[in-house]
C-alpha positions, 0 to 999 in steps of 0.5 A, spaced: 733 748 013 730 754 017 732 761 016 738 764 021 733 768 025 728 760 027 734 756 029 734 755 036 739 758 040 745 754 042 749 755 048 756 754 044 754 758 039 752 764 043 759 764 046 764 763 041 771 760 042 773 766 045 768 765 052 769 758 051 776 758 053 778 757 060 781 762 064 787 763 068 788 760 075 781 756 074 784 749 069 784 743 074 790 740 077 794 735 073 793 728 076 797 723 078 799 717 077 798 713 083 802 707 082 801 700 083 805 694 084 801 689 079 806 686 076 802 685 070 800 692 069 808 694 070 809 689 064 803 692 060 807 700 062 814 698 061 812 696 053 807 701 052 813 706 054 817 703 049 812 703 042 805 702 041 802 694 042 796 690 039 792 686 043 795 680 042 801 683 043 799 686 051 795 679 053 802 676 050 807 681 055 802 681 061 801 674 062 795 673 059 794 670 053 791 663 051 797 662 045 799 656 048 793 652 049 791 654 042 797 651 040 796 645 044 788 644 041 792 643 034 
């Protein structure tokens, strides 16, 4: 490892976490949610908001899953 003085200087280094903050008045506005009207993702939305879901899970509530062909082919 090189000694402190050959290191090569870095920008997050030199600043420290108090420079590195963001100052009052200059944060970006919060985005918005503009909607949607696909049924799929309103079904997909309306169950995420109640727990967290597994894969299988969403493609079964959205419409999308292939459980019922697989219980065909067996």
């Amino acid at each position: 490892m090189k000694p402190p003085s050959e290191r090569p200087s870095t920008v997050a280094a030199d600043e420290g976490p108090e420079k590195r903050k963001s100052k009052p008045g200059k944060s970006k506005p919060a985005a918005t949610f503009c909607g949607t009207d696909n049924p799929r993702y309103l079904r997909i939305l309306a169950a995420l908001l109640t727990r967290a879901r597994t894969r299988e899970e969403i493609d079964r509530i959205a419409g999308a899953s292939n459980e019922r062909a697989a219980r065909r082919s067996t």
